[in-house]
C-alpha positions, 0 to 999 in steps of 0.5 A: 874566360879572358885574362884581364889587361895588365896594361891599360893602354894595349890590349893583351891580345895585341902582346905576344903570349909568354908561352909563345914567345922563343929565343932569348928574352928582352927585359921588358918580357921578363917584367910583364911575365913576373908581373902576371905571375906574382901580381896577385900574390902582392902586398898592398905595401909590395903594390905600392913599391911596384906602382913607383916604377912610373919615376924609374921610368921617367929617368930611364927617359931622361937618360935615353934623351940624353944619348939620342940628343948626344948622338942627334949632335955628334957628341959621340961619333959613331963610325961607319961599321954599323955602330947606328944599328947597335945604338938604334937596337938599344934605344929600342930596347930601353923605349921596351923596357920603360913601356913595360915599367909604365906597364906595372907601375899602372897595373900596381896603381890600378890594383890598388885603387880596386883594394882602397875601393873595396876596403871602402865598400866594407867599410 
């Protein structure tokens, strides 16, 4: 039987597994192997925490457009000894690890809604 998608938008055959995965771990696959793994253990009220990941998000964006259009304007001088790569590296790294939060938050909304809908069907 096939694992259910803890995301909603790419497929979980599209991830790379976590038992698969070697060197040392970004944070955006520590979130999503936390997640699975606790996921079902959650709380409603621990769902619902989760699922406000989706503002911590939206600032992390905000944070990120701040030190590309600082870069993008010359704010900051990098200078030529490959500065551009590490600065691009961690733009990367904070898109990942915003996806993964979207990623959770979705997952705990999605759980959520699935608990109201059967707590309704019960009722």
């Amino acid at each position: 039987m096939a694992k259910k998608s803890l995301a909603f938008t790419q497929p979980e055959s599209d991830r790379p597994s976590f038992r698969e995965v070697n060197g040392p771990p970004d944070s955006a696959a520590v979130m999503r192997l936390l997640w699975e793994k606790a996921a079902n253990h959650l709380s409603p009220d621990e769902l619902a925490w989760m699922a406000d990941a989706d503002e911590m998000a939206m600032l992390a964006l905000g944070n990120l457009k701040s030190v590309l259009q600082s870069l993008a304007l010359g704010g900051n001088k990098i200078s030529s000894g490959g500065d551009e790569t590490v600065a691009f590296f961690f733009c990367s790294e904070q898109m990942d690890t915003v996806q993964s939060l979207m990623e959770v938050a979705g997952a705990a909304n999605y759980r959520l809604r699935e608990m109201d809908k059967r707590s309704s069907a019960g009722a």
